[in-house]
N, C-alpha and C positions, 0 to 999 in steps of 0.2 A: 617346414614340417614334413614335405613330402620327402624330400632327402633323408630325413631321421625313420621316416616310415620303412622307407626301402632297406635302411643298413640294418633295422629292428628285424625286419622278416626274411634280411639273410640270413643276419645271426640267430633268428628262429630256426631257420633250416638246417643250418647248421649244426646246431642241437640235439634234432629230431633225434637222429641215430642213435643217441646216448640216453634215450628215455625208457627206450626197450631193451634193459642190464642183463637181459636174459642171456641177449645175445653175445655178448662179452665174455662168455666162460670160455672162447676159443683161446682171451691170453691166458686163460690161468697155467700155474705151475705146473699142474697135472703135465698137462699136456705138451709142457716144454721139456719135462722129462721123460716124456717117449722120444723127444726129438736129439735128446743129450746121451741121456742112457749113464750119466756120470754124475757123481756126488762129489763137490768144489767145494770152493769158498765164496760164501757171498760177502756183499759191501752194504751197507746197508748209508746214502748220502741224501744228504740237506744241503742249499749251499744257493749265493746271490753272487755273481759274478760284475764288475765295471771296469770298466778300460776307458781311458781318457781318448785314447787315440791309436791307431793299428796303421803303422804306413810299409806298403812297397813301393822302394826307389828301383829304378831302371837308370834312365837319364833323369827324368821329373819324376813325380811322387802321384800315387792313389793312396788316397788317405780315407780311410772311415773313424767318425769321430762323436764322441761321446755314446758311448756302448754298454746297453744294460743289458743280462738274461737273469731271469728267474720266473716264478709263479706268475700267476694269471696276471695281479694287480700291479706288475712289471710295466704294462700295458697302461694306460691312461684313458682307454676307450670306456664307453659306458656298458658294454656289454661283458667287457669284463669284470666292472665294478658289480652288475647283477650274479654273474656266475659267482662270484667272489663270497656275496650276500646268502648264493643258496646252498653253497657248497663247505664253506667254510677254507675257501683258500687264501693264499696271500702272497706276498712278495717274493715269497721263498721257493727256488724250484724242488721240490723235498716231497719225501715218501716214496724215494727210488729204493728200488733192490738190484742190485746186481752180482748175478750169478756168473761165478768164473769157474770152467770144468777145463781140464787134460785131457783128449780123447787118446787111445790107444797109439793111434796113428802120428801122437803129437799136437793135434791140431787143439790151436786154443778156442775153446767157446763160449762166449759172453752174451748174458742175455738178460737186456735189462729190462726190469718191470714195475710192478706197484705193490706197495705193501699196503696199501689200503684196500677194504673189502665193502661191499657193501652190504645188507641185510639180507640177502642170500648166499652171501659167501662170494659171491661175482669181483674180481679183479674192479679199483674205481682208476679209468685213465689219468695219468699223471699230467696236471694242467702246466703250462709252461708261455711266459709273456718275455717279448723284444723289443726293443727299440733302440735307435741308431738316428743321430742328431742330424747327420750328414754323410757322405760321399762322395770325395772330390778327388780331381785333377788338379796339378799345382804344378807350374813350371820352374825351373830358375832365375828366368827373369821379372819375379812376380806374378806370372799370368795363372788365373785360377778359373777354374769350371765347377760351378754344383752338378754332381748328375741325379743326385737321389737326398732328400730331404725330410724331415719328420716322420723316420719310419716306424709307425708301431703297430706291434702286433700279436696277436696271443692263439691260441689253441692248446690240445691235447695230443698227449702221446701216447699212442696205444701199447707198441711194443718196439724194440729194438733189438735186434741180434747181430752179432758182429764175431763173424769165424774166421783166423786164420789158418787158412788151408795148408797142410805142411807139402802139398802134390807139387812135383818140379812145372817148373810152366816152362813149354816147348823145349824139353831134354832138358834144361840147365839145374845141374846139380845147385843145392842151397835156395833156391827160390820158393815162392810162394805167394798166394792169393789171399789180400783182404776180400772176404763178403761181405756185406752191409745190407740188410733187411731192417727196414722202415716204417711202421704203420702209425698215422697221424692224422691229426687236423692244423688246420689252421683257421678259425674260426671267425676271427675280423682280423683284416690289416687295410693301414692307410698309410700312403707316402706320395710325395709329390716329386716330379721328373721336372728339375727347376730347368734345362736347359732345354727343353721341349714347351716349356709353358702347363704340363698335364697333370694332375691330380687323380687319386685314385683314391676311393672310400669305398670300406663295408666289402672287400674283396673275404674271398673265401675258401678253402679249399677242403674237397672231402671225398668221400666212398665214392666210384661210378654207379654207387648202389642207395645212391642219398638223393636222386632225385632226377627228371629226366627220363629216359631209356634206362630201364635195370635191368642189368643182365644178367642175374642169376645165377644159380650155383653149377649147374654143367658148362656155360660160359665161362665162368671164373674159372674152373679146372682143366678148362681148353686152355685158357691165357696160363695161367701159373704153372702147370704141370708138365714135366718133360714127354710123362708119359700118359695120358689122359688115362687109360685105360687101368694105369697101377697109380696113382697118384701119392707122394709120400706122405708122411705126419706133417714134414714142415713145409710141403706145397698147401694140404688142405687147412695147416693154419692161416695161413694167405688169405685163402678164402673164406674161412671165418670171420678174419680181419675185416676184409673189405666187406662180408657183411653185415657186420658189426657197427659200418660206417667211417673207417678211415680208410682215408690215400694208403695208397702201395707203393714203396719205391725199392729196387732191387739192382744193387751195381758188385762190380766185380773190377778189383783195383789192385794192379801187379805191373811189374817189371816187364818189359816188352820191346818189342820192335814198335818201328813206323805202321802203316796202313798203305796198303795199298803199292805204289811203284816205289813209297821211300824206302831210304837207304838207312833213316835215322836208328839207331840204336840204342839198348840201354834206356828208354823212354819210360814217361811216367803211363799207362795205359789204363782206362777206366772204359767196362765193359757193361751196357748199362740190358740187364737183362728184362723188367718187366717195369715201368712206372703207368699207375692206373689210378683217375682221379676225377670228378668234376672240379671245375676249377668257374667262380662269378662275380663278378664284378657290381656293387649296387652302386654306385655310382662313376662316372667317368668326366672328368672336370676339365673342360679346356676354356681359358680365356675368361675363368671364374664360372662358367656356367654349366650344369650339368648337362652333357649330351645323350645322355642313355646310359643302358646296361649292358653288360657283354655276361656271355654264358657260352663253357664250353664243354659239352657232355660226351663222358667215357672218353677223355682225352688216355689213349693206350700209346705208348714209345718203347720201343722192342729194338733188339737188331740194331742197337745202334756202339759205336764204337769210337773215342777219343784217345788220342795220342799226344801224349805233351811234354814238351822240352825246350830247353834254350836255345837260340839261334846268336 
């Protein structure tokens, strides 16, 4: 029972942010149209996805196996089955809208959201549930490794936007930058690290602004904005976001060189400009017994840059 208690008052925490709907008008349309400035075509989708099995071979095989996404009750946890109960969700990952605009410049921009409103008119975040039966190593002569096991897990998605930038990246004519802007939760997840012996329940992930040290709104337009001092539409939606109560994740994905003394060329290059989040763990299970909790507040990753290719 104390185990049930803890993973109940993460997923209470977790919550919190979405009770105050006021705060939420940062996704609305409105204000994604100051940030477009373009009239597209929207997608309006519903939709349950499963995959038997997902393998990359090299020499041996990583294999991810039995693959579910869609709505909350995707998820099998109980905190899904209450959100389920109060919200009227299900199986189904649906009530997305997705806005596709042509900027001037070219550049494509995609911006996906929620056709659901609430009794103020307020944006209601698009709930969304995972799990994944396994993740393994497999050699060819039989030999096999679990690394990840019973993964399920559910949360909210605040907003997503996705631009590709038609700007050449370092002089090379034809080129161009995926961006990726992120706002979510992840509300409970549990999986087990079979070849470690560890278990993980009632993990969580949300706003730096959901508990803990809160940073606040001049803090958050330090971290997100180029310019503090001029800060854009779609920097201070950022900051809505996260006060809103979801994770920030912001990367930036193009064609590139190596890092550093390499020589590598032509590489896959992911530029990961702001991720901001608490991230807790309500229980931590080794050897069947729970050892504690882990909590890690305003975890912020900036500056940071990956480079990837075949060798």
């Amino acid at each position: 029972m104390k185990g049930l208690k803890k993973i109940a008052l993460a997923t209470a925490v977790a919550a919190a942010p979405f009770a105050a709907q006021a705060e939420l008008q940062a996704m609305d349309d409105s204000m994604m149209g100051n940030v477009t400035g373009q009239a597209g075509v929207t997608i309006e989708l519903e939709t349950q996805v499963s995959i038997g099995q997902f393998t990359y071979t090299d020499e041996g095989t990583f294999a991810v196996k039995d693959i579910e996404l869609g709505g909350a009750l995707a998820s099998s946890s109980q905190s899904a089955a209450d959100y389920a109960a109060a919200t009227g969700a299900g199986e189904l990952l649906d009530q997305l809208k997705i806005d596709i605009d042509i900027a001037d410049d070219g550049d494509a921009i995609i911006h996906v959201g929620s056709l659901q409103t609430d009794g103020s008119g307020n944006p209601v975040p698009i709930d969304w549930g995972f799990t994944a039966g396994s993740m393994e190593l497999d050699g060819n002569g039989g030999q096999n490794t679990v690394l990840v096991s019973n993964m399920d897990a559910w949360g909210l998605l605040g907003a997503l936007d996705i631009v590709v930038d038609t700007d050449d990246v370092d002089g090379q004519a034809g080129t161009g930058t995926l961006n990726i802007d992120a706002a979510f939760t992840v509300n409970e997840m549990s999986f087990d690290v079979e070849f470690l012996g560890i278990g993980v329940r009632g993990m969580t992930i949300n706003s730096s602004e959901a508990g803990g040290e809160v940073l606040g709104e001049t803090a958050l337009v330090e971290i997100f904005a180029e310019d503090p001092t001029a800060p854009t539409a779609a920097e201070l939606r950022k900051v809505g976001l996260a006060q809103a109560g979801f994770a920030i994740v912001g990367l930036d994905v193009y064609k590139g060189s190596g890092l550093g003394a390499s020589t590598a060329t032509d590489v896959l290059r992911v530029d990961v400009e702001d991720v901001l989040m608490d991230i807790n763990v309500a229980e931590t299970v080794i050897g069947g017994a729970n050892i504690g909790t882990i909590g890690i507040d305003n975890l912020h990753i900036s500056n940071t840059k990956l480079a990837v290719y075949g060798h």
